[in-house]
N, C-alpha and C positions, 0 to 999 in steps of 0.2 A: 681377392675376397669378394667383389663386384659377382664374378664369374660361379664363385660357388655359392652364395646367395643365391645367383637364379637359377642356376640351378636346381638348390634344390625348392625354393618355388615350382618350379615346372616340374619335380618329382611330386610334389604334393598336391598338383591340379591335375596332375593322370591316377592318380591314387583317387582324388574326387569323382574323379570324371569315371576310372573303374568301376567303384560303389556306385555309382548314381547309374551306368548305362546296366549293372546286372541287377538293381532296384527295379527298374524301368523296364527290363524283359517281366519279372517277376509278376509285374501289375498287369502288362496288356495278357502273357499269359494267361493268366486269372480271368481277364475277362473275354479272353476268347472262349477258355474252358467252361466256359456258363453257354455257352450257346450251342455247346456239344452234346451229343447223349441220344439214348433211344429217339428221339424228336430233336430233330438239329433247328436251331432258332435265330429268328435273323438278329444282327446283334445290334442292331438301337433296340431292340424288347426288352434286354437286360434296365438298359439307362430305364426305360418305360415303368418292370417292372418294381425299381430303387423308387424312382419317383411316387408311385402309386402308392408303394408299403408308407414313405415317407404323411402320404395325405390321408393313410387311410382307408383307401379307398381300391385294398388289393383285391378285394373278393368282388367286385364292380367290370362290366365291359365284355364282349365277347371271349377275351383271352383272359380273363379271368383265374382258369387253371392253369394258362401257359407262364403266366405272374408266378404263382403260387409252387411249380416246381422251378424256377428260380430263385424264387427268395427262401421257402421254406426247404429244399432238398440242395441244388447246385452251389448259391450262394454259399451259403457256412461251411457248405464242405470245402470248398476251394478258401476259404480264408482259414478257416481252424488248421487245411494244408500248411500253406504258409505258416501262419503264427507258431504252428508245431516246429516247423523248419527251421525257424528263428530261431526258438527259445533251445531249443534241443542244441543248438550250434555253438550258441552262445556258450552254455554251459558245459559245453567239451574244450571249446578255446580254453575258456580262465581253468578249467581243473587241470589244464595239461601246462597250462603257463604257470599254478601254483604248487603244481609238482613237479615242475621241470621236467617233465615226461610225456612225450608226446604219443606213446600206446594207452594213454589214458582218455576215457571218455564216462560220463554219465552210467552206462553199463558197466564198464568193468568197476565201479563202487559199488556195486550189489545193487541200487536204486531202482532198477528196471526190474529185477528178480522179486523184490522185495516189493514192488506193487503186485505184480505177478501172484505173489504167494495171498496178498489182502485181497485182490480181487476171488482168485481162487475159495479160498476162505469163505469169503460171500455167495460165491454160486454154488456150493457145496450142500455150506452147514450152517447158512443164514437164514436165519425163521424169523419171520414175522413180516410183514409187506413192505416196511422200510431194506430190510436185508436184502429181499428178493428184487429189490425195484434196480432201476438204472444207477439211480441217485444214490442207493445202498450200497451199490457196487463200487460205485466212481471214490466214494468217501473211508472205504476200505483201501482201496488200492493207495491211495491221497495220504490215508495216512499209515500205512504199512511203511512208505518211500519213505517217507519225512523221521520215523523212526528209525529207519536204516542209518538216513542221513545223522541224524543223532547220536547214534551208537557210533557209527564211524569217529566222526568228531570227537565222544566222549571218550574215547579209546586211546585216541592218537594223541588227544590231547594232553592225557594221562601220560602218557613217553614223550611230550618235549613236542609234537603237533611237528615232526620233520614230513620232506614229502615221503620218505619208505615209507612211514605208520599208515599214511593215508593209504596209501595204495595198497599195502600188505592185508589191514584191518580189512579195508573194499571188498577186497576179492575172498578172503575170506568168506565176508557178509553174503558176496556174489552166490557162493557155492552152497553155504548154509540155508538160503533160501531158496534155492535151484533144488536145494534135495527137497524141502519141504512141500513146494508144490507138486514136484513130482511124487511124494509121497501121494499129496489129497488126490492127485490127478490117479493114483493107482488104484485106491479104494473109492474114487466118484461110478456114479450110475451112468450109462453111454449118452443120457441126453445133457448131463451136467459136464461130463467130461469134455463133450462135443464143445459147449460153453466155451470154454476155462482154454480149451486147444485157439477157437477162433481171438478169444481176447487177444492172447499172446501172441499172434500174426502182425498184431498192430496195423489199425486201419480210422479213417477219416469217415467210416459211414455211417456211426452214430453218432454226427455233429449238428448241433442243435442251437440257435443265438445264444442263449444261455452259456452252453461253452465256450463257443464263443468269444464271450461279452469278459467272465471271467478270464480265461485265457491272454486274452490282448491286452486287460490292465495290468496283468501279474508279471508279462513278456515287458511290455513298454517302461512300466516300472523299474523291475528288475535293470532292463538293458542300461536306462539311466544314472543308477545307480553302479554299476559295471563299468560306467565310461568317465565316471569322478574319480576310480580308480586305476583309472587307464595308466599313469605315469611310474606308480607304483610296482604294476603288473608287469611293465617293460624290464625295470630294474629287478624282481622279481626271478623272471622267466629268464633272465640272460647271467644272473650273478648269486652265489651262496648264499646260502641265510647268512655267515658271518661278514658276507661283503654289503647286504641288502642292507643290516643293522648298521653296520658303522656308516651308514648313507643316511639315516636318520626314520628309517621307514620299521614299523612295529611290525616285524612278519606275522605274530600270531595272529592281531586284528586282522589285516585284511585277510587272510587265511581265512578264517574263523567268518567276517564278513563276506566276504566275494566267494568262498565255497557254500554258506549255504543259501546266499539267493539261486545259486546254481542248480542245487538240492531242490530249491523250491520252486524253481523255472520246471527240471523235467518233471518232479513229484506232481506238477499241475497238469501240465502236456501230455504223460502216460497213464494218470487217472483216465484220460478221456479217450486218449485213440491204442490204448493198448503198449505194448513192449515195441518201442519202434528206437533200435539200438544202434546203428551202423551208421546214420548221420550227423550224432556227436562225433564222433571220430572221424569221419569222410571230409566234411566242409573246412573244417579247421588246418586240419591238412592241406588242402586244394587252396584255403585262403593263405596261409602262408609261403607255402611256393608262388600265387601268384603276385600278393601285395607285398610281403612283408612281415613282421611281425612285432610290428610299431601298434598297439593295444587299439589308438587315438583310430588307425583304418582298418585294422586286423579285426576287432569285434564288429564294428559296422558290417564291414563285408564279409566277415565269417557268415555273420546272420542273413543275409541276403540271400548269401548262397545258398546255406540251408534250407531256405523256403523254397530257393527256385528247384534246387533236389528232389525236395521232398513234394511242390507242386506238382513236376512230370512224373513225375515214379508213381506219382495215385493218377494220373492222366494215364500212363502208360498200362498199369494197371486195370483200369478202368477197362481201355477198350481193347489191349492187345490179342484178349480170345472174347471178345464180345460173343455173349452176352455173361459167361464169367466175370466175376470182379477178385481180383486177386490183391490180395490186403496189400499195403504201401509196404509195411512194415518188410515183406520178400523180396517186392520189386529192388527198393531201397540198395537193397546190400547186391542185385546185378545189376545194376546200373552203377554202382558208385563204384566195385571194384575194379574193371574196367578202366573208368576214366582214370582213376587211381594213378593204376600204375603206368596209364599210358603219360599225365605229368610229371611223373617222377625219371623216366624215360626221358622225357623230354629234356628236363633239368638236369639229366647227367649229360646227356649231349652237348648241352650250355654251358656246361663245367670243363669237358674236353677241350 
C-alpha cells in the first residue's frame, strides 16, 4: 500500500514537473521572440522597454522607438499567440471529453465557420464606420460564434443534449455556414474578397492590448472555471451518460456549462485572430498521449501546449520566407500534423 502511495506521488510530481518545464519553455520562448524581427534587439531592451511603458515613460530616451515596437507591435503579438493557444486548447480538450469523441474540436461545431460568415458579413455589406472598422468586424464575428454556439446547444438540447446531437447539429452548422460565406465571398468585390480570404487564414497581426487585455480575462476565467470541473469531466469522458448519472453528476449541467465557456473561450480568440482550427484538435491530442487524461493535468497542459504550438508556428511563420508573414492559422496545421503522427508512432511502438 506504502509502495503504491508513492508511487503514485512520483506519478503526480512528473505530471507537475511536465506542465511546469513546457509552461516555462512557453514564457522564455515568448521573450526571446521580442527580440527578433527585421531589427534583432538585445534582450535586457525588452525588461527596459515593460519597465518604461510601466513609468510612463515609453515615448522618453534615445530608444524610444526601439520601446515602442516592443511593446506596441512584438509584445501583444507574442501574448495574444499564447493566450490564443490556450484558450483554443482548452476548449477542444472539454468538447472532446463531453462528447466522448476525440475528432472533435471547436471547428468541427461550426464555431470557427460561423465567425467566418459575421466577419465576412461585415466586410462586405457593413455600412456605416462602426461596420467597417476593426471593432465592427471583431463584434460580428464574436457574435455570429456565440449564436452558432447557441443553436447547437438549443438543438441538442431539444433531443436529450447526447454527445451524437452535439456533434451531428455542429457539423451541420459547420457546413451551413461554410456555404454562406462562400456564397458572400462569390458575389464580394476583389478588394473585399481579398479581406474576408486573409481573415480566414487566422493570424496574430492585428493584436493590439485591448485584445489582449480582453482575451487573458475571458482564457484565465474560463480555464478556472474548467478546472472545478475537472473531476466530473474525468467521469465524463471515461464512462456513459447512464454510468456518469448513477455517480451522482448532472450530465446536462456540466454539458451545458463547461461547453459553453468553451464556445465562449474560441468565440473570443477567433473574433480576433481569424479562423485558426487545427490546435483545438492538435494539443489535446499530443496532451493526452503524453500526460494522461486526468482533467486535474490534462487541461493545464493541454493549454500549455497550445500556446507553445501556436507561439512557434507564428514564429515560424513570421520569418521562414522573410520578409513574407504567413498567417499562424497555415503554419498551424504543418507543423502539428507531423508531430502528430510522429506520437502516435511512437505510442504504438510503446504498445508492442
Amino acid at each position: 500500500m506504502v509502495d503504491l502511495n508513492r508511487a503514485y506521488k512520483k506519478e503526480q510530481r512528473k505530471k507537475l514537473l511536465l506542465i511546469s518545464a513546457v509552461a516555462l519553455v512557453m514564457l522564455m520562448a515568448g521573450y526571446v521572440f521580442t527580440t527578433i524581427g527585421m531589427q534583432n534587439i538585445a534582450p535586457t531592451q525588452t525588461l527596459i522597454a515593460i519597465a518604461k511603458a510601466f513609468n510612463g515613460t515609453l515615448d522618453s530616451g534615445a530608444d524610444a522607438a526601439t520601446n515602442k515596437v516592443i511593446m506596441l507591435l512584438r509584445l501583444p503579438r507574442i501574448i495574444l499567440a499564447m493566450l490564443a493557444g490556450i484558450g483554443l486548447a482548452v476548449s477542444g480538450a472539454v468538447m472532446q471529453s463531453l462528447t466522448r469523441n476525440y475528432l472533435v474540436s471547436p471547428f468541427t461545431l461550426g464555431i470557427s465557420s460561423a465567425a467566418a460568415f459575421g466577419a465576412s458579413m461585415s466586410i462586405v455589406f457593413g455600412v456605416g464606420m462602426f461596420f467597417q472598422s476593426e471593432t465592427g468586424m471583431i463584434s460580428c464575428a464574436f457574435a455570429a460564434a456565440c449564436l452558432c454556439g447557441c443553436i447547437v446547444y438549443g438543438i441538442s438540447r431539444y433531443v436529450d443534449l447526447n454527445p451524437s446531437s452535439i456533434v451531428l447539429v455542429g457539423i451541420a452548422l459547420n457546413y451551413l455556414f461554410s456555404a454562406m460565406t462562400a456564397t458572400i465571398e462569390f458575389f464580394a468585390k476583389e478588394n473585399k474578397l481579398e479581406a474576408v480570404v486573409q481573415w480566414t487564414f487566422g493570424s496574430v497581426n492585428r493584436a493590439t492590448w485591448d485584445s489582449v487585455l480582453i482575451t487573458f480575462l475571458i482564457v484565465i476565467i474560463g480555464l478556472i472555471i474548467l478546472m472545478f470541473f475537472s473531476l466530473k469531466l474525468n467521469v465524463m469522458a471515461t464512462n456513459s451518460d447512464e454510468m456518469s448519472q448513477s455517480l451522482g453528476i448532472n450530465i446536462s449541467e456540466v454539458r451545458v456549462i463547461c461547453g459553453m465557456i468553451a464556445i465562449l473561450l474560441t468565440s473570443t480568440i477567433i473574433s480576433f485572430t481569424g479562423v485558426i482550427g487545427f490546435v483545438g484538435l492538435i494539443a489535446p491530442h499530443i496532451a493526452r498521449l503524453l500526460i494522461g487524461d486526468n482533467h486535474l493535468y490534462y487541461l493545464p497542459f493541454a493549454s500549455v501546449l497550445g500556446g507553445v504550438l501556436l507561439l512557434f508556428s507564428d514564429a515560424i511563420g513570421k520569418f521562414i520566407l522573410y520578409p513574407v508573414n504567413i498567417p499562424v492559422g497555415i503554419v498551424i496545421s504543418f507543423l502539428g500534423v507531423p508531430l502528430f503522427v510522429h506520437l502516435i508512432l511512437m505510442k504504438k511502438r510503446g504498445l508492442e
